[in-house]
C-alpha positions as CSV (number, residue, x, y, z in Angstrom):
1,X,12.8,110.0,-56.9
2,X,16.1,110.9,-55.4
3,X,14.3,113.3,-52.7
4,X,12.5,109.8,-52.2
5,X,15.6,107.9,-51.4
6,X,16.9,110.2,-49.5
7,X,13.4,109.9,-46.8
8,X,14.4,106.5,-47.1
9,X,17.6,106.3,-45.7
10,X,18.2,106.9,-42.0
11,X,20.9,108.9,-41.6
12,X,23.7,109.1,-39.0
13,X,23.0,112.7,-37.1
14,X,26.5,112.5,-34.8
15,X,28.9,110.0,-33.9
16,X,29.5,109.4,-30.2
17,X,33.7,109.2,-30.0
18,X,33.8,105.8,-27.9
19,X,34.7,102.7,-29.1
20,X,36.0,103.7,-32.1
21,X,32.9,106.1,-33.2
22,X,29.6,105.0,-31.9
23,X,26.8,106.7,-34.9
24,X,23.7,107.7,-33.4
25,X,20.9,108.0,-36.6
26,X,17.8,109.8,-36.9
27,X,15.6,107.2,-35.3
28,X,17.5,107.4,-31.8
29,X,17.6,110.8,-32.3
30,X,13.6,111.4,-32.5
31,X,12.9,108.4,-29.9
32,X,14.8,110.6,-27.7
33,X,12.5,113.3,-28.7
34,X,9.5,111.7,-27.9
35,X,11.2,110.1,-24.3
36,X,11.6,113.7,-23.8
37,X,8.5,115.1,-24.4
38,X,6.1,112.1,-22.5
39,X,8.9,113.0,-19.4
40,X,7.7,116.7,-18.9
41,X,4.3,115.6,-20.0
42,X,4.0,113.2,-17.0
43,X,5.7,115.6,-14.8
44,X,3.1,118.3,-15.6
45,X,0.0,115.9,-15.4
46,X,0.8,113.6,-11.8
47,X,1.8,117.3,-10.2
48,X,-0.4,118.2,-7.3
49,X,-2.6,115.6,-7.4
50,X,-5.6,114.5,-4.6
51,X,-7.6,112.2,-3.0
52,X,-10.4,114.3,-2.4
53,X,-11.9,116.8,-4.5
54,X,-9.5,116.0,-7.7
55,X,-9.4,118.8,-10.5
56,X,-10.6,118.2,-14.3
57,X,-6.7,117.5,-15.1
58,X,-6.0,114.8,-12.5
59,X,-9.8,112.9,-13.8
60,X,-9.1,113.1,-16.8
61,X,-5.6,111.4,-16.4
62,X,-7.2,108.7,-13.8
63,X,-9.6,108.1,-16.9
64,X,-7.2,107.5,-19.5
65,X,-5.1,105.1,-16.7
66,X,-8.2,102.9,-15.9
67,X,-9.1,102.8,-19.8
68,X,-5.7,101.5,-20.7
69,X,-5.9,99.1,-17.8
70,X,-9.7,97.6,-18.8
71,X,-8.5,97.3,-21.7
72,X,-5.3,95.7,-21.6
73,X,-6.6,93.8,-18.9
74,X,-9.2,91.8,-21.1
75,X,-6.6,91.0,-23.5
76,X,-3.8,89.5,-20.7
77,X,-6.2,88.5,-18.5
78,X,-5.9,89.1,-14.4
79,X,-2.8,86.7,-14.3
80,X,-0.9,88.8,-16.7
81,X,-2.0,92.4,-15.0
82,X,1.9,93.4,-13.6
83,X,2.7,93.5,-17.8
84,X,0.4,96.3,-18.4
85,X,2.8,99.0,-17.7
86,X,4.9,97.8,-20.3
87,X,2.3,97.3,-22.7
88,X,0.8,100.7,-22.2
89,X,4.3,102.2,-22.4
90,X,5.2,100.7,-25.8
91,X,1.5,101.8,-26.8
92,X,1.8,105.0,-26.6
93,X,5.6,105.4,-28.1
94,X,4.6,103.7,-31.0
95,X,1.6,105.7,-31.6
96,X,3.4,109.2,-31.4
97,X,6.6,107.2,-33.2
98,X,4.3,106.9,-36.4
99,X,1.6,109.9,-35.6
100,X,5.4,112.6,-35.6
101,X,5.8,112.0,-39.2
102,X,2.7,115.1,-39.1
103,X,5.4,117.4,-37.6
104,X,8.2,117.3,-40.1
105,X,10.2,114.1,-38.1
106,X,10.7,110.5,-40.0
107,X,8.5,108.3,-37.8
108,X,11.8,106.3,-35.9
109,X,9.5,102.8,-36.9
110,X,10.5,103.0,-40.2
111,X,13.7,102.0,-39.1
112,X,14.1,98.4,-38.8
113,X,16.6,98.3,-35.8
114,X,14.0,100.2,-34.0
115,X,10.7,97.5,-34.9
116,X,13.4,94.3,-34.5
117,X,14.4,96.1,-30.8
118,X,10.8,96.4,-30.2
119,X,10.2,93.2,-31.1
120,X,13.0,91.6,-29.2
121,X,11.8,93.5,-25.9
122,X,8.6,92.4,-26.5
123,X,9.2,88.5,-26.7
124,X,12.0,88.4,-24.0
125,X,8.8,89.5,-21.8
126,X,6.3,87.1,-23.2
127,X,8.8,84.7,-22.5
128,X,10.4,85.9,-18.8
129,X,6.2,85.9,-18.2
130,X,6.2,82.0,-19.2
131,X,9.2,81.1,-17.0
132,X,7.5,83.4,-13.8
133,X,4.1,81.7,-14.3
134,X,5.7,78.3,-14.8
135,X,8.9,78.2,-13.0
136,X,11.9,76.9,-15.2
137,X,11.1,73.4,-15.4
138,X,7.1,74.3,-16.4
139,X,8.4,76.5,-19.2
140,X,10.6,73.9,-20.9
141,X,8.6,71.5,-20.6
142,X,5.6,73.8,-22.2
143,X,7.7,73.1,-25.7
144,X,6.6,69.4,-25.7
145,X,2.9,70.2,-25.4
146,X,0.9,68.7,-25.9
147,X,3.3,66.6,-27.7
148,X,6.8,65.8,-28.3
149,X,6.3,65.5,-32.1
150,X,5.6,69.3,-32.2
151,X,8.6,70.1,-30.1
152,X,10.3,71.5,-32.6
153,X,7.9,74.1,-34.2
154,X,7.3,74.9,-30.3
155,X,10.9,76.1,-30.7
156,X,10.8,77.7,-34.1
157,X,8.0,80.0,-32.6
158,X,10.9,81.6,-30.4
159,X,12.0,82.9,-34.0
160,X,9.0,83.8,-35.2
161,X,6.9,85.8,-33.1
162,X,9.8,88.6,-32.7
163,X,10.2,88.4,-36.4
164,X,6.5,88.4,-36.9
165,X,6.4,91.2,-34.7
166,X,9.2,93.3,-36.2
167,X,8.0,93.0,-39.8
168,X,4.5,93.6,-40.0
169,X,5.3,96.7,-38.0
170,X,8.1,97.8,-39.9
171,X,6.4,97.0,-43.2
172,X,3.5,98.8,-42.9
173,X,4.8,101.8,-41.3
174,X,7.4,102.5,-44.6
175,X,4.4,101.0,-47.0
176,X,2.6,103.8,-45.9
177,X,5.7,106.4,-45.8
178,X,6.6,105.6,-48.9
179,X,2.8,105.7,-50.8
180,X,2.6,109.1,-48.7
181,X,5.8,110.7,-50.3
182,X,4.9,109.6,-53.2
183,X,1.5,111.1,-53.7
184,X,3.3,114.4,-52.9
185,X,5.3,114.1,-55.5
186,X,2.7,113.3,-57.9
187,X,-0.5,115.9,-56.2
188,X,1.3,117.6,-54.4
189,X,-2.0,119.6,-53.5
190,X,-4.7,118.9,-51.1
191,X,-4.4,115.2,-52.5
192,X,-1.9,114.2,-50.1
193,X,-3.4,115.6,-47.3
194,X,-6.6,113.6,-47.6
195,X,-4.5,110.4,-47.8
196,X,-2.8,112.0,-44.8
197,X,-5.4,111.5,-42.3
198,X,-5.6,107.5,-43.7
199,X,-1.7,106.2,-43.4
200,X,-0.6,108.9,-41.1
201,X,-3.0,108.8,-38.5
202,X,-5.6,105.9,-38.9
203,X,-3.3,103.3,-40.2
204,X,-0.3,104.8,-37.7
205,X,-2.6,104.0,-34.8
206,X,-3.8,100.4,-35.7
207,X,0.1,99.6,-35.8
208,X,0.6,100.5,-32.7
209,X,-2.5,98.6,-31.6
210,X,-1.6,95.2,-33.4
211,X,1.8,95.7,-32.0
212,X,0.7,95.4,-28.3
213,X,-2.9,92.9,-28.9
214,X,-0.5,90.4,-30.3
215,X,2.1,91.0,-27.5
216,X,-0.7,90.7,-25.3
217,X,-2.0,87.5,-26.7
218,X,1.3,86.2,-26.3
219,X,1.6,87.2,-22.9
220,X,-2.0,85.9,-21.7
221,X,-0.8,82.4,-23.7
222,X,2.3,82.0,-21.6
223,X,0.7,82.7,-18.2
224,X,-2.5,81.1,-18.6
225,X,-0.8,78.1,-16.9
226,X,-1.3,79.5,-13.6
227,X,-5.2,79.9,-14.3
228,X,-5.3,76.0,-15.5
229,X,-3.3,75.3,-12.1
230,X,-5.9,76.8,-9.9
231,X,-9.0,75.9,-11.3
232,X,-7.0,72.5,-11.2
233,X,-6.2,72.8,-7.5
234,X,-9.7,74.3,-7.0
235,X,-11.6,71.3,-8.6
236,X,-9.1,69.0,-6.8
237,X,-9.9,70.4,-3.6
238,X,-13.5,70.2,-3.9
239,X,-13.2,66.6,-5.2
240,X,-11.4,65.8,-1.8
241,X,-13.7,67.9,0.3
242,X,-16.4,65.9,-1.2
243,X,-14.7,62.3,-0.6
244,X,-14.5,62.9,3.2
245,X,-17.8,63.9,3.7
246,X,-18.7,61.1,2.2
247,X,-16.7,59.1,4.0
248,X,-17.7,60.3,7.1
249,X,-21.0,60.3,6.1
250,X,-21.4,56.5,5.1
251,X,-19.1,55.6,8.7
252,X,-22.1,57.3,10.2
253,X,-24.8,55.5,8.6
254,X,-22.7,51.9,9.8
255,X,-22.5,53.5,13.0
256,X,-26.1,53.9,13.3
């Protein structure tokens, strides 16, 4: 149990002498790792690429680009496409964050300063995505649709989506640490490795994918505005294409 609470905790690797002593823990530690490792790993995959005649390498990449795109695409919606970067970029760190624990490291999103930062990112975006597709003015008044009596739960959401965000990630993630650790303690044969392939990988990667369809979702909600707007503008403008040719139309008929 004590080799348990030990996994648990998040321990303080150095201490960066500023301010007084500024502790950098394991988490920060292993997200570096993994910053480090998708750097070369794009360095090595966008070298020499081509327009024409493109290796196996460079198709396979342009594959794995334009799946992430469709796919992300049909959760934002073509209004929220300039997003998807983010989206995939969070995507993919979370999915190595809680696929690493496989290679000896303690997945960094166990660590709830790492889920509520994620979380924090995430909304700030959904939000900055409101105010761009809205304009300042659009955005505030979005928290009194469609009516001022709900104004205040408009608000609360603010609040609740990060926090939504943050714990469903960070509760499943150390749920399935902790059931893993255990079952090594108890089997500590072939057992755990079965259960390995569940909460390690499967489970790991629908975390990840929760993470960014909800952030998505949020996204799509903010900016659907501007798809409103023009099919607005759009019916608007045929209904006044339509009035003048009538017009001119029935003055014809008078003329005649």
């Amino acid at each position: 149990m004590n080799s348990l609470l030990e996994e648990l905790n998040c321990e303080t690797v150095f201490t960066i002498p500023v301010f007084g002593g500024v502790g950098v823990s394991e988490a920060v530690v292993v997200t570096w790792i993994i910053m480090a490792v998708l750097v070369v790993l794009c360095l090595c995959l966008v070298r020499n690429l081509k327009v024409e005649n493109p290796g196996k390498k460079q198709l396979m990449l342009e594959t794995a680009v334009s799946g992430l795109y469709n796919f992300f695409e049909e959760i934002v919606g073509e209004k929220g496409r300039r997003y998807i970067p983010y989206l995939s970029t969070v995507a993919i760190y979370i999915g190595i964050a809680n696929l690493i624990g496989l290679f000896g490291f303690k997945p960094p999103t166990k660590a709830l300063n790492v889920t509520a930062a994620l979380a924090v990112m995430s909304i700030i975006l959904v939000e900055y995505s409101g105010i761009h597709a809205k304009g300042v003015k659009g955005w505030v008044k979005s928290f009194v649709e469609p009516s001022p009596i709900i104004a205040p739960i408009n608000v609360m959401e603010l609040f609740i989506k990060p926090l939504s965000l943050c714990m469903r990630l960070f509760g499943n993630v150390l749920g399935a640490f902790v059931i893993m650790e255990l079952l090594k303690i108890v089997v500590p044969l072939f057992v755990p490795v079965v259960f390995s392939c569940y909460f390690d990988i499967f489970d790991g990667l629908i975390q990840a994918y929760v993470f960014v369809f909800l952030t998505g979702m949020y996204i799509e909600e903010a900016v659907k505005f501007l798809l409103h707007l023009f099919i607005h503008k759009q019916r608007w403008s045929k209904n006044l294409t339509h009035s003048i040719e009538k017009k001119r139309r029935l003055k014809l008929c008078q003329h005649y």
